[in-house]
PyMOL Python script that loads the backbone (N, CA, C, O; Angstrom):
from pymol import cmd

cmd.read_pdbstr("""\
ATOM      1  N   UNK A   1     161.092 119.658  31.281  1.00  0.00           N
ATOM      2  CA  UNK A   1     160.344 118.937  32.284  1.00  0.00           C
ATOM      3  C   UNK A   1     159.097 119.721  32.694  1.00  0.00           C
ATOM      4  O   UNK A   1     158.085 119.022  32.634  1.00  0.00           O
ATOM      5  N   UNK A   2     158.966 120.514  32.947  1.00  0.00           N
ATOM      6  CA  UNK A   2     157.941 121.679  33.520  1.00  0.00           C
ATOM      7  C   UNK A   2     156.963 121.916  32.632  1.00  0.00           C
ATOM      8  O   UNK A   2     155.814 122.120  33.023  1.00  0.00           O
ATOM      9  N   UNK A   3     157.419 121.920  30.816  1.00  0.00           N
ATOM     10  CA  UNK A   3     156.482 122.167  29.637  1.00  0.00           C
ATOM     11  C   UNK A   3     155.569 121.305  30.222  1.00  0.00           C
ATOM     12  O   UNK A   3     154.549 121.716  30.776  1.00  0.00           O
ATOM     13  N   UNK A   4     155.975 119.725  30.104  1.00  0.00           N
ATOM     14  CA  UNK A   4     155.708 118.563  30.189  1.00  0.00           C
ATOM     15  C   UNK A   4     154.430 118.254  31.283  1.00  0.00           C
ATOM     16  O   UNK A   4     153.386 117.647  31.045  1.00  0.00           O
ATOM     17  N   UNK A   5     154.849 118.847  32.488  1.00  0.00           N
ATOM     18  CA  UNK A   5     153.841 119.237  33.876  1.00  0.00           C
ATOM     19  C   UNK A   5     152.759 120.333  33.628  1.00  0.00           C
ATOM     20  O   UNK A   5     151.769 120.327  34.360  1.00  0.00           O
ATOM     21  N   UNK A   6     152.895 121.420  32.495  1.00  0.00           N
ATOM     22  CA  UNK A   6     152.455 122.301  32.430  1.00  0.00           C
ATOM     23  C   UNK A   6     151.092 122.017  31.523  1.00  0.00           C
ATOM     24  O   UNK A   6     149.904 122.105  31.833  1.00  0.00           O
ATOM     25  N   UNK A   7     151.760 121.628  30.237  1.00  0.00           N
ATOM     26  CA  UNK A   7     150.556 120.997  29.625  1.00  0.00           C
ATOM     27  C   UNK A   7     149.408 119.607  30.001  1.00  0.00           C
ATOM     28  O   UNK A   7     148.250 119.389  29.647  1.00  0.00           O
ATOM     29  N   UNK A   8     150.132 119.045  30.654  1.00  0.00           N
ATOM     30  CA  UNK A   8     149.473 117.689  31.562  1.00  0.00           C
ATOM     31  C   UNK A   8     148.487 118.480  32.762  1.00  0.00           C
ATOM     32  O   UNK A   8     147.577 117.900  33.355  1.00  0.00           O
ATOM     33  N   UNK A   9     148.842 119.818  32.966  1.00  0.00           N
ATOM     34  CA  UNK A   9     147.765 120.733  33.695  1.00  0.00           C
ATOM     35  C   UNK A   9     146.619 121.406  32.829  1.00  0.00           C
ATOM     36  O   UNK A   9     145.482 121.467  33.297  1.00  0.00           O
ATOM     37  N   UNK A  10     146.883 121.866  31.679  1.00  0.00           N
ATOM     38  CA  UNK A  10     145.818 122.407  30.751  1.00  0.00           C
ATOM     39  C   UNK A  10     145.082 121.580  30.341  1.00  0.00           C
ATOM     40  O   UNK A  10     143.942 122.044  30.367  1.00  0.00           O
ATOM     41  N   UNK A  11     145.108 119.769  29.658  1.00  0.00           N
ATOM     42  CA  UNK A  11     144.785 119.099  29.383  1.00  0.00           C
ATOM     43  C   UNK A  11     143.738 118.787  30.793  1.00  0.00           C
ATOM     44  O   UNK A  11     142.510 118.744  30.716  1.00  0.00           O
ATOM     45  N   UNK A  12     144.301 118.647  31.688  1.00  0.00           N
ATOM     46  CA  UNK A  12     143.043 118.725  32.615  1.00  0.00           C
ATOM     47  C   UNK A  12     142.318 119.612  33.240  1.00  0.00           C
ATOM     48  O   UNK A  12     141.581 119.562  34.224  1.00  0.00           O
ATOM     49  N   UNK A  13     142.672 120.513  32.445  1.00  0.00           N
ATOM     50  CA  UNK A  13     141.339 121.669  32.674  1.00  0.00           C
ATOM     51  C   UNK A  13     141.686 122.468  33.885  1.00  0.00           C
ATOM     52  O   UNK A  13     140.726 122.760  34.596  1.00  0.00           O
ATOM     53  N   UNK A  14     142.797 122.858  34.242  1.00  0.00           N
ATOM     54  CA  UNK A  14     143.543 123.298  35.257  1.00  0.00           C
ATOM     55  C   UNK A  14     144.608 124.323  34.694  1.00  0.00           C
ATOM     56  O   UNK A  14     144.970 124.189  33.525  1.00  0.00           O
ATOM     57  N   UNK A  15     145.145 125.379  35.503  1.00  0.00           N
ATOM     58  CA  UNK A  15     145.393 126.716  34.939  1.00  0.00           C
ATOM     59  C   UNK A  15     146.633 126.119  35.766  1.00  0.00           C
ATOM     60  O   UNK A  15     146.506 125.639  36.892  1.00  0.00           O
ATOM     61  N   UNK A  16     148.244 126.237  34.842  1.00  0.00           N
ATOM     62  CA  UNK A  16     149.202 125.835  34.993  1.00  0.00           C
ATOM     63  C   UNK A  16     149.721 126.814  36.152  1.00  0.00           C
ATOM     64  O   UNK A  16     150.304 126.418  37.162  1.00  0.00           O
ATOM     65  N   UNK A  17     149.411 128.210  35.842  1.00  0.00           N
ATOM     66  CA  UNK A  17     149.989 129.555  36.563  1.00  0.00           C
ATOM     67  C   UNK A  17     149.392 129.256  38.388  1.00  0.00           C
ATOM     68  O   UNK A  17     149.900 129.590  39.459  1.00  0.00           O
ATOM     69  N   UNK A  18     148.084 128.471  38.051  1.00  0.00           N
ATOM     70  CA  UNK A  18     148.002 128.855  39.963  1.00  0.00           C
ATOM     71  C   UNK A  18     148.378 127.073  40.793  1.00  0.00           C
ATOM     72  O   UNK A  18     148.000 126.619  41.873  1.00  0.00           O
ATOM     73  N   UNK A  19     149.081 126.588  39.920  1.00  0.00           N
ATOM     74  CA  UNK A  19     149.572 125.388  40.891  1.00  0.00           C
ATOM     75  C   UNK A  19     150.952 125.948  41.236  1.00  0.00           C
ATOM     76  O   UNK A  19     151.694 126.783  40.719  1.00  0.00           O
ATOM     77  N   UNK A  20     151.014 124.991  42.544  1.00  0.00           N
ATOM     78  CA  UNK A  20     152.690 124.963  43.068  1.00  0.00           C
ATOM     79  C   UNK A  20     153.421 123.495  42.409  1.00  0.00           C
ATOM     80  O   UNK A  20     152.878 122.395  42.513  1.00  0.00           O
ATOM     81  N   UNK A  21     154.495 123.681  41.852  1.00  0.00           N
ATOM     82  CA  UNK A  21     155.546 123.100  41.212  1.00  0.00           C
ATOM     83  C   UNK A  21     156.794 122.504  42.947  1.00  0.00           C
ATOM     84  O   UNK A  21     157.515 123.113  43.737  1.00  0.00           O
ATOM     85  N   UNK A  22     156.502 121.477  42.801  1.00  0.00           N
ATOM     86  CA  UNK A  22     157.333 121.305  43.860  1.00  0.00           C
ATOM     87  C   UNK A  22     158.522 120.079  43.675  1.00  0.00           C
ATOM     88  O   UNK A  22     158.347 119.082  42.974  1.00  0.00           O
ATOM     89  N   UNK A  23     159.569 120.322  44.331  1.00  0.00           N
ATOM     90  CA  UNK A  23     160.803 119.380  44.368  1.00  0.00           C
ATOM     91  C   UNK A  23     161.460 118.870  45.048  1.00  0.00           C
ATOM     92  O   UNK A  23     162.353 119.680  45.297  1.00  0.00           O
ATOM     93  N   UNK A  24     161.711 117.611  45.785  1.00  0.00           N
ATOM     94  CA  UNK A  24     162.396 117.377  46.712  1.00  0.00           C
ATOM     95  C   UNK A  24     163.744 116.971  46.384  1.00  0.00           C
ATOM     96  O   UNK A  24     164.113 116.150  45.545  1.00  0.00           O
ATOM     97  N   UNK A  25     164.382 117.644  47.144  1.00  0.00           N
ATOM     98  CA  UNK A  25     165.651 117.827  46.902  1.00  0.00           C
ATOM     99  C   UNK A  25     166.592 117.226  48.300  1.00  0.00           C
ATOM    100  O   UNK A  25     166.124 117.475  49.411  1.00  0.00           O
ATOM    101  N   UNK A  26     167.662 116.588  48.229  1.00  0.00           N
ATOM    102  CA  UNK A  26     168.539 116.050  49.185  1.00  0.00           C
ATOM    103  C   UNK A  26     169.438 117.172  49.308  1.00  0.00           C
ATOM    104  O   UNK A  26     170.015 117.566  48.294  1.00  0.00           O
ATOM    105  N   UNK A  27     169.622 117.704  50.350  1.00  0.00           N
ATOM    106  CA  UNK A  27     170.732 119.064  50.772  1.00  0.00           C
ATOM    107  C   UNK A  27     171.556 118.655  52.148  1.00  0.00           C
ATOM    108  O   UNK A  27     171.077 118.496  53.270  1.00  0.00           O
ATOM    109  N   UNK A  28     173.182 118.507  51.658  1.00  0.00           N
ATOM    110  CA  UNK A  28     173.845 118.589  52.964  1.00  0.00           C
ATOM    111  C   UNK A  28     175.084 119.821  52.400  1.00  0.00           C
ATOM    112  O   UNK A  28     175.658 120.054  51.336  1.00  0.00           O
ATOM    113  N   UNK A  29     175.083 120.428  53.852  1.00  0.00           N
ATOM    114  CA  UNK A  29     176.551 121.258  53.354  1.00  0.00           C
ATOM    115  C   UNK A  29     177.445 120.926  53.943  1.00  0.00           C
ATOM    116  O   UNK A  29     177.425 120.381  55.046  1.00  0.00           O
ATOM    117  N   UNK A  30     178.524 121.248  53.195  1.00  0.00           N
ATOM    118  CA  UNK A  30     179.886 120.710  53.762  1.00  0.00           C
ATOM    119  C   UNK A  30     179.798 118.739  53.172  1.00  0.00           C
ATOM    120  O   UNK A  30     178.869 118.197  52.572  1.00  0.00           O
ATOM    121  N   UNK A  31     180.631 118.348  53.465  1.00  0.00           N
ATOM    122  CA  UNK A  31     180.995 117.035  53.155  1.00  0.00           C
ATOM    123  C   UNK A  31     181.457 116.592  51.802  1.00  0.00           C
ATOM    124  O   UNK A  31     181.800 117.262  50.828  1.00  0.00           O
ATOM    125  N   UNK A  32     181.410 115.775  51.915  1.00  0.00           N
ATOM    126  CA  UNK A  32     181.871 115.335  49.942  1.00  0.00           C
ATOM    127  C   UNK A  32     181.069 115.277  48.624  1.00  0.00           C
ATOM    128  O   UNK A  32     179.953 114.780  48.779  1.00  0.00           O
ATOM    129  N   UNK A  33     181.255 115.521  47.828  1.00  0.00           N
ATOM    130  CA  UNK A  33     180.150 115.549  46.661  1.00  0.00           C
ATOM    131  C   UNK A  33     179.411 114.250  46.507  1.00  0.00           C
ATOM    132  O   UNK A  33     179.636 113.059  46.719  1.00  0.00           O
ATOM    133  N   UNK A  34     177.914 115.389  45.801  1.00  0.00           N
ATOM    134  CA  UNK A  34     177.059 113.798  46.474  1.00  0.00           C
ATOM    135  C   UNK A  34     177.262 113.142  45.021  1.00  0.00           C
ATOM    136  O   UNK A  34     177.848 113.601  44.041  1.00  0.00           O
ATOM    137  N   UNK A  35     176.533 111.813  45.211  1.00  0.00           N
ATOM    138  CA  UNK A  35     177.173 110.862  44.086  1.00  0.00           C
ATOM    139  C   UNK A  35     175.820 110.964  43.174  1.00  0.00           C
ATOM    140  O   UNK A  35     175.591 110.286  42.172  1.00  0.00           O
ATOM    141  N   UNK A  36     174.951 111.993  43.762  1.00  0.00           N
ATOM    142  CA  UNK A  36     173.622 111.914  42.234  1.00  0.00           C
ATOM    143  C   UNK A  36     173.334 113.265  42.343  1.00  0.00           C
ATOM    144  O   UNK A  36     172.280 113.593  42.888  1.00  0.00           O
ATOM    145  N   UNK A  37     174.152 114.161  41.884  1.00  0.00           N
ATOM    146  CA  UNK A  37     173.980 114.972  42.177  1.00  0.00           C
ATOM    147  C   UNK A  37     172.430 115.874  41.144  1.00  0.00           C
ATOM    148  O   UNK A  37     172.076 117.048  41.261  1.00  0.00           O
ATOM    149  N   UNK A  38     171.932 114.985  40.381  1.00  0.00           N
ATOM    150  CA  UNK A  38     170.796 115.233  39.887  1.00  0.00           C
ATOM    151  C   UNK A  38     169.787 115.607  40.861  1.00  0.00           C
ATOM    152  O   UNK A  38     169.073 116.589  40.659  1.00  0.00           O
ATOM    153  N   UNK A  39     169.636 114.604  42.328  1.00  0.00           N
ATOM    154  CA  UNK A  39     168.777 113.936  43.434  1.00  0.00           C
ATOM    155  C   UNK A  39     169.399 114.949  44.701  1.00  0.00           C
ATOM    156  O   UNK A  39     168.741 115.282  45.687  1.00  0.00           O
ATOM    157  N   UNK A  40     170.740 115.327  44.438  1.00  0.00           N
ATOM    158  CA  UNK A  40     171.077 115.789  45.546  1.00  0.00           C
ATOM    159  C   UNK A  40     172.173 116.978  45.320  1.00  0.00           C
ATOM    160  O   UNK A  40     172.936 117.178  44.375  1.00  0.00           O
ATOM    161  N   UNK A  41     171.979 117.662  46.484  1.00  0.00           N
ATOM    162  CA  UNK A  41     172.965 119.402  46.462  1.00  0.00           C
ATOM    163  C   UNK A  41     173.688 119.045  47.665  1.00  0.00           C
ATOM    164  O   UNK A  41     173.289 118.683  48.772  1.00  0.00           O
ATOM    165  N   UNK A  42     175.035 119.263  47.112  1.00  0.00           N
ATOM    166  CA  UNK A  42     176.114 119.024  48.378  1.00  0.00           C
ATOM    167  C   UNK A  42     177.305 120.182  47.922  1.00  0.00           C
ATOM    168  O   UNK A  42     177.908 120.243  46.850  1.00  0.00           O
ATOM    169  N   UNK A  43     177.439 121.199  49.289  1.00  0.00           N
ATOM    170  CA  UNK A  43     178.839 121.544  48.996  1.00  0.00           C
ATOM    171  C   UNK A  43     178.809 122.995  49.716  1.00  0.00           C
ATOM    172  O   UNK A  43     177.832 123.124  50.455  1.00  0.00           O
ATOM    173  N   UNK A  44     179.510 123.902  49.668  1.00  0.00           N
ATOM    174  CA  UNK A  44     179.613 125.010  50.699  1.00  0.00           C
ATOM    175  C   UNK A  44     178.135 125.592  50.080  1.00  0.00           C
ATOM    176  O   UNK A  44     177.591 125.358  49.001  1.00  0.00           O
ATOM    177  N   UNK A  45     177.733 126.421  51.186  1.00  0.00           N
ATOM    178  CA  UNK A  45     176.492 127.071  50.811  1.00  0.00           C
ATOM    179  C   UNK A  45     176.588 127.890  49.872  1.00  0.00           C
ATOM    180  O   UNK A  45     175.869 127.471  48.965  1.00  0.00           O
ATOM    181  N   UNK A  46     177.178 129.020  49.521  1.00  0.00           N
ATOM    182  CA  UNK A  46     177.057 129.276  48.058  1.00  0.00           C
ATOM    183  C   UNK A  46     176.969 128.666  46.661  1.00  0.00           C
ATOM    184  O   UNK A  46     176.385 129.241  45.742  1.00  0.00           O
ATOM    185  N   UNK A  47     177.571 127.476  46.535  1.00  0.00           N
ATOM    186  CA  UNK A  47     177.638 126.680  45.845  1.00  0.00           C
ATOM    187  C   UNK A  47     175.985 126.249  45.793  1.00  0.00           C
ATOM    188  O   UNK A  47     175.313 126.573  44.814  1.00  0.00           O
ATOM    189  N   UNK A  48     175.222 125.271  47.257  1.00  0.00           N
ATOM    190  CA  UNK A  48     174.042 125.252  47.548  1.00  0.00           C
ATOM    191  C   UNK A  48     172.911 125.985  47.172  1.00  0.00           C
ATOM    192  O   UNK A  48     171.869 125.492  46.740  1.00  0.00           O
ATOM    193  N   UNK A  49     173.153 127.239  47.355  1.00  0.00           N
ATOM    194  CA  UNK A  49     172.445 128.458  46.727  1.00  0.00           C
ATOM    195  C   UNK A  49     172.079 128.775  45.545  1.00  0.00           C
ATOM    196  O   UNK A  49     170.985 129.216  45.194  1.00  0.00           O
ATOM    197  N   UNK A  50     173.591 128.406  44.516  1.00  0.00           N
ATOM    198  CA  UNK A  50     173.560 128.845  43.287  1.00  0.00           C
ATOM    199  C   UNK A  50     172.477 127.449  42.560  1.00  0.00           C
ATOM    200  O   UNK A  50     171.760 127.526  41.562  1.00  0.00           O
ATOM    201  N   UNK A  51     172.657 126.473  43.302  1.00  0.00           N
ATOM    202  CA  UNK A  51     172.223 124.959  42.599  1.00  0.00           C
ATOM    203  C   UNK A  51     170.694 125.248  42.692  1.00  0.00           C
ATOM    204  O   UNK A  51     169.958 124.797  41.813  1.00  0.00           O
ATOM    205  N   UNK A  52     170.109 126.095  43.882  1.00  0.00           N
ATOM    206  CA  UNK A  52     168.757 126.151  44.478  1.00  0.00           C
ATOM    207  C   UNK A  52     168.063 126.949  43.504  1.00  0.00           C
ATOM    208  O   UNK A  52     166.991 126.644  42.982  1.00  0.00           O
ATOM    209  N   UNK A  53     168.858 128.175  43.251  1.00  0.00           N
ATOM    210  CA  UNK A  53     168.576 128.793  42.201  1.00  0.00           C
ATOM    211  C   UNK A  53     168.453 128.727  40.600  1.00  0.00           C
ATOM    212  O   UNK A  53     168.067 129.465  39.694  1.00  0.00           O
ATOM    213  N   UNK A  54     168.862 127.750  40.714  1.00  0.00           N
ATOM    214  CA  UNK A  54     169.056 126.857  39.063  1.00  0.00           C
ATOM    215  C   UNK A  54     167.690 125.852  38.491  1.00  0.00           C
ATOM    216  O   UNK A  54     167.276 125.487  37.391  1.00  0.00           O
ATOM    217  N   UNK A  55     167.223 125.631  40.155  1.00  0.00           N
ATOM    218  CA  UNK A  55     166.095 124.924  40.176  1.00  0.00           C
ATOM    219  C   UNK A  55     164.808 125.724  40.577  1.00  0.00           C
ATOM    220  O   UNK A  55     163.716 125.184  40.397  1.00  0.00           O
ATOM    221  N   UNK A  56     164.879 126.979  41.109  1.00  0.00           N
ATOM    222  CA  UNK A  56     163.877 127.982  41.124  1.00  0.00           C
ATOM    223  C   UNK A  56     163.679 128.182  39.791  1.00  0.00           C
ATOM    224  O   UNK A  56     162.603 128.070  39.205  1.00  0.00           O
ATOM    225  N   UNK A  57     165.068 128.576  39.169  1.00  0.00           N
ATOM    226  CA  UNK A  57     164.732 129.059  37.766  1.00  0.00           C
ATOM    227  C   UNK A  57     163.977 128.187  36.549  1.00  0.00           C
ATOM    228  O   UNK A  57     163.266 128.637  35.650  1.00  0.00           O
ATOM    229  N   UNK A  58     164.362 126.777  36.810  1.00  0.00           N
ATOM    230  CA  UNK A  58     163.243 126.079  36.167  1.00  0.00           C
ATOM    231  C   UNK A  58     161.964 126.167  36.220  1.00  0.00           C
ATOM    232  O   UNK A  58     161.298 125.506  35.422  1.00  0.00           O
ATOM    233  N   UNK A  59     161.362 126.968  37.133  1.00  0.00           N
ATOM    234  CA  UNK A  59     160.050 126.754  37.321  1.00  0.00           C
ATOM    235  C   UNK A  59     159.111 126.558  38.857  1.00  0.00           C
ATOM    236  O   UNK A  59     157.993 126.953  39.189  1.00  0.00           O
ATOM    237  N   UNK A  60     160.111 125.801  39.522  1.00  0.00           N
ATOM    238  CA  UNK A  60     159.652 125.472  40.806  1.00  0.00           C
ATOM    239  C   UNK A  60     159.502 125.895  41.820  1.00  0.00           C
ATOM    240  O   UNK A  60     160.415 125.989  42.640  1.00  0.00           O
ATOM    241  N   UNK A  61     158.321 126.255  42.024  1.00  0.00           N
ATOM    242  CA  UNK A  61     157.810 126.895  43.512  1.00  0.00           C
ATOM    243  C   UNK A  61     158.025 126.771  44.966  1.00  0.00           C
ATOM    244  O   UNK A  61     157.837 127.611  45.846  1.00  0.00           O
ATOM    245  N   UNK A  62     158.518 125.385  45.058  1.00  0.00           N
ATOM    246  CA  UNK A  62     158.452 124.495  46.394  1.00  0.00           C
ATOM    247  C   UNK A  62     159.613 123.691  46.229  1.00  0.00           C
ATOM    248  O   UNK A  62     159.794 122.833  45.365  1.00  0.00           O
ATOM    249  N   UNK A  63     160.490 124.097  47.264  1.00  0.00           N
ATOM    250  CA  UNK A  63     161.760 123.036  47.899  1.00  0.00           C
ATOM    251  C   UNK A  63     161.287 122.878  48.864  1.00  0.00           C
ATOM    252  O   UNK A  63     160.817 123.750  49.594  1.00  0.00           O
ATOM    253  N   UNK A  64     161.333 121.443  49.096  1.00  0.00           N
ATOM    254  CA  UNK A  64     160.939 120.524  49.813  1.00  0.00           C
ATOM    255  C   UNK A  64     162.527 120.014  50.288  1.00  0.00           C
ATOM    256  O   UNK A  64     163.108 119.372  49.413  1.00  0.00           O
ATOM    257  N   UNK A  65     163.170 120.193  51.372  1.00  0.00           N
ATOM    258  CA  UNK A  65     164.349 119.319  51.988  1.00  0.00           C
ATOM    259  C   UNK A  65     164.738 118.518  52.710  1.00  0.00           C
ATOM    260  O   UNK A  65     164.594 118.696  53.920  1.00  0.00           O
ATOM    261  N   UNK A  66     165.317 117.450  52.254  1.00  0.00           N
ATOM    262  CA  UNK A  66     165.921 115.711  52.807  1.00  0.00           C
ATOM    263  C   UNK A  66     167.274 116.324  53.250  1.00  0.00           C
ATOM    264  O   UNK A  66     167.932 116.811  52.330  1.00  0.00           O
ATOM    265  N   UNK A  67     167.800 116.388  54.478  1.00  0.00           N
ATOM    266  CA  UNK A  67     169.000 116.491  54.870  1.00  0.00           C
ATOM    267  C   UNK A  67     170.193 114.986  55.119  1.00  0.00           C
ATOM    268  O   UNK A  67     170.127 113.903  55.702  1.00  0.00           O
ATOM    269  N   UNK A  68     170.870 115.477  54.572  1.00  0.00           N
ATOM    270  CA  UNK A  68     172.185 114.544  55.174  1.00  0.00           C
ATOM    271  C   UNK A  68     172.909 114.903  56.127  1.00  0.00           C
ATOM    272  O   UNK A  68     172.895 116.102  56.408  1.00  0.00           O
ATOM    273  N   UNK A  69     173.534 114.229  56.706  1.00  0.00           N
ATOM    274  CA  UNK A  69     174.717 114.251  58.365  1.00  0.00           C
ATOM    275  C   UNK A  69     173.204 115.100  59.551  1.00  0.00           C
ATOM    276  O   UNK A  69     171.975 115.142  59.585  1.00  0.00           O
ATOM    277  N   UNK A  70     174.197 115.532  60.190  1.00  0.00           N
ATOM    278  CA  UNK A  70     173.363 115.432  61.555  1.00  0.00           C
ATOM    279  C   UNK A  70     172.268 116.754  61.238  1.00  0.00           C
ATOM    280  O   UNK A  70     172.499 117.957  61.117  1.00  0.00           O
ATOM    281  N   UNK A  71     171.103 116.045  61.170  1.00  0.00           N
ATOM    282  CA  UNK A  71     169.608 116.931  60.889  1.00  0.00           C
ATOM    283  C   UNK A  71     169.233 118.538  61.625  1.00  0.00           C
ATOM    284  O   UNK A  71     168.595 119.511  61.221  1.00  0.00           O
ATOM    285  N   UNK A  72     169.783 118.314  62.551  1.00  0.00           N
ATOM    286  CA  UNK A  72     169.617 119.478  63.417  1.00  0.00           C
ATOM    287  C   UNK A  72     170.663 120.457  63.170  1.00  0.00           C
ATOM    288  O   UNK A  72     170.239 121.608  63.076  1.00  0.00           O
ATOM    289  N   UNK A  73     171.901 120.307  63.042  1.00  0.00           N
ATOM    290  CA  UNK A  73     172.935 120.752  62.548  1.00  0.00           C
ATOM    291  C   UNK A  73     172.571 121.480  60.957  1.00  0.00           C
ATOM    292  O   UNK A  73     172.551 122.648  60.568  1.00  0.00           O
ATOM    293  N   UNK A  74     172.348 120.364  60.394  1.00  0.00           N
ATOM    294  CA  UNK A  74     171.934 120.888  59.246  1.00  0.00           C
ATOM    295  C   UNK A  74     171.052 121.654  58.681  1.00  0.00           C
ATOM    296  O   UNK A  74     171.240 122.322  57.663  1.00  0.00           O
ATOM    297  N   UNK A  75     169.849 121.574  59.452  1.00  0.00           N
ATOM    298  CA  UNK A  75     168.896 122.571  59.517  1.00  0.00           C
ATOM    299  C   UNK A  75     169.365 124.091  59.847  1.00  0.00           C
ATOM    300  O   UNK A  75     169.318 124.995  59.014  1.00  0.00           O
ATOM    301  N   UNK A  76     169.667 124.191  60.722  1.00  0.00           N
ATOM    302  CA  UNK A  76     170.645 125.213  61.610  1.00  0.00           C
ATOM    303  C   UNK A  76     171.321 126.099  60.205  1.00  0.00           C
ATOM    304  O   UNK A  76     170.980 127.224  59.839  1.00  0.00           O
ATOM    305  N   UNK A  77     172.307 125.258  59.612  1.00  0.00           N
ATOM    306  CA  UNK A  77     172.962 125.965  58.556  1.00  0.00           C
ATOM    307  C   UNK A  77     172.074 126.267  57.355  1.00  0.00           C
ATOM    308  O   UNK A  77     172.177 127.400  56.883  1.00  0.00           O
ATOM    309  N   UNK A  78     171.427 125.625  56.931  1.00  0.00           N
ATOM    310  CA  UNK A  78     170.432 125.418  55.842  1.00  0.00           C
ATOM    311  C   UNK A  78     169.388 126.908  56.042  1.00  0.00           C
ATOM    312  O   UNK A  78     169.120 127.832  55.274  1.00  0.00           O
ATOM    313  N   UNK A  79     169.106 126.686  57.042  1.00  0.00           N
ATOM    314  CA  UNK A  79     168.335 128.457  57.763  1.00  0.00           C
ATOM    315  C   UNK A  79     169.535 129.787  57.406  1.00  0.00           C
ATOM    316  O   UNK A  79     169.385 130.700  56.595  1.00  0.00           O
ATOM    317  N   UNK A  80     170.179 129.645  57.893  1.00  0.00           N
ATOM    318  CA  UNK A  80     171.250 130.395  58.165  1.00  0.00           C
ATOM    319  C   UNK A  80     172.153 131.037  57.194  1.00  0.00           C
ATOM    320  O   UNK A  80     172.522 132.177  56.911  1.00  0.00           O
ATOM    321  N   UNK A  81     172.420 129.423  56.673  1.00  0.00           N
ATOM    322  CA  UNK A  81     174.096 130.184  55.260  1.00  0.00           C
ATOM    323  C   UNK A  81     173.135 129.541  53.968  1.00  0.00           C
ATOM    324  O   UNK A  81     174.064 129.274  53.205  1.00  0.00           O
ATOM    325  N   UNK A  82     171.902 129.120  53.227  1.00  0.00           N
ATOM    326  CA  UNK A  82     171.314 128.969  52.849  1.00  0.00           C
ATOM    327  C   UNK A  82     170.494 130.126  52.526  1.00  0.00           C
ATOM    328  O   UNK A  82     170.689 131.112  51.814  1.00  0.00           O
ATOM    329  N   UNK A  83     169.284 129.634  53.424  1.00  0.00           N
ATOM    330  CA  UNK A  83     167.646 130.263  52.730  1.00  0.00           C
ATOM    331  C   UNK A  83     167.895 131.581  52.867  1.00  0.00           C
ATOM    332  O   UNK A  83     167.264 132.297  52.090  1.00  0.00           O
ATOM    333  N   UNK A  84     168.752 132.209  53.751  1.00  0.00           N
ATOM    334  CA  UNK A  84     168.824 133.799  54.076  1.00  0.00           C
ATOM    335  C   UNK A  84     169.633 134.081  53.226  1.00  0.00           C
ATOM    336  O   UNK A  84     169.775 135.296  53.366  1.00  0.00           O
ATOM    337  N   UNK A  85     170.320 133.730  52.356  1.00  0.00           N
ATOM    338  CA  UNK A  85     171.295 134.601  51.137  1.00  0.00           C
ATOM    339  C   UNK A  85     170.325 134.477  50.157  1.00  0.00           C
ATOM    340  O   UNK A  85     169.899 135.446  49.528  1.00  0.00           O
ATOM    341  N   UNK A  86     169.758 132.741  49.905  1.00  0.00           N
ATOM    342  CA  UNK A  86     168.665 132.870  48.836  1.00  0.00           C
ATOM    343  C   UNK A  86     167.375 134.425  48.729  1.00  0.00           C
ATOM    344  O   UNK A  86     167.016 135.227  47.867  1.00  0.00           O
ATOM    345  N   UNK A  87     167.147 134.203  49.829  1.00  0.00           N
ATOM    346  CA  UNK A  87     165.352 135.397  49.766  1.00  0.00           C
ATOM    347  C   UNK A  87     166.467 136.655  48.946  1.00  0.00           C
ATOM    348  O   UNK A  87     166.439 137.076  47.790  1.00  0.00           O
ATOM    349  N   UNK A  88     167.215 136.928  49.877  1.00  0.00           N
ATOM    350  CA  UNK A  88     168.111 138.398  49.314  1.00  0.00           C
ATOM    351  C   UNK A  88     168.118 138.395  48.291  1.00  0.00           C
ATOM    352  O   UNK A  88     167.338 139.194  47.773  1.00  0.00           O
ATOM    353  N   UNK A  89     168.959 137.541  47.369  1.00  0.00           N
ATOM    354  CA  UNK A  89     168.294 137.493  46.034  1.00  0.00           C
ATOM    355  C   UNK A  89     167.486 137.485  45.291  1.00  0.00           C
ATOM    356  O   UNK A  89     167.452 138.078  44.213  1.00  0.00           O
ATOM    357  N   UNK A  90     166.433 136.563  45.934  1.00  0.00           N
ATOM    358  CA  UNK A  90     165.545 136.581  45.236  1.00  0.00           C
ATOM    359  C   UNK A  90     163.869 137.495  45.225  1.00  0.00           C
ATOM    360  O   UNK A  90     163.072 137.313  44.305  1.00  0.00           O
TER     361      UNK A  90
END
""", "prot")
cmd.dss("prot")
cmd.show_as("cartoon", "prot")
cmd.util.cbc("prot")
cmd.orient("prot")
């Protein structure tokens, strides 16, 4: 997918290395597995993490996040048992 974005950047005369690659992604933790999980990351935050990282590793610069169940809540954790184990790693 990314070749695909990458060369559709050279072809227009644009340097693939200084764009941001971005993805929006549906993230809830906790609850039941989501039913696309192509479209969406559901499940304890490590699990979350490892999926986030699967999609960094493709290429992508920018998570962009759609929350499920209660937004504020979710944010809360998403900060918390999320993005702060991610940076450590990464």
């Amino acid at each position: 997918m990314m070749d695909v974005v990458r060369r559709a950047a050279e072809h227009a005369g644009r340097d693939p290395d200084s764009l941001d690659y971005a993805y929006n992604v549906g993230v809830r933790i906790g609850g039941r597995p989501a039913d696309d999980p192509e479209r969406r990351v559901t499940g304890e935050p490590d699990e979350i993490v490892e999926r986030l990282l699967e999609l960094l590793d493709l290429g992508f610069t920018v998570l962009n996040f759609w929350f499920g169940g209660r937004r504020d809540e979710q944010q809360e954790r998403l900060a918390s048992e999320v993005v702060r184990p991610l940076r450590q790693l990464g």
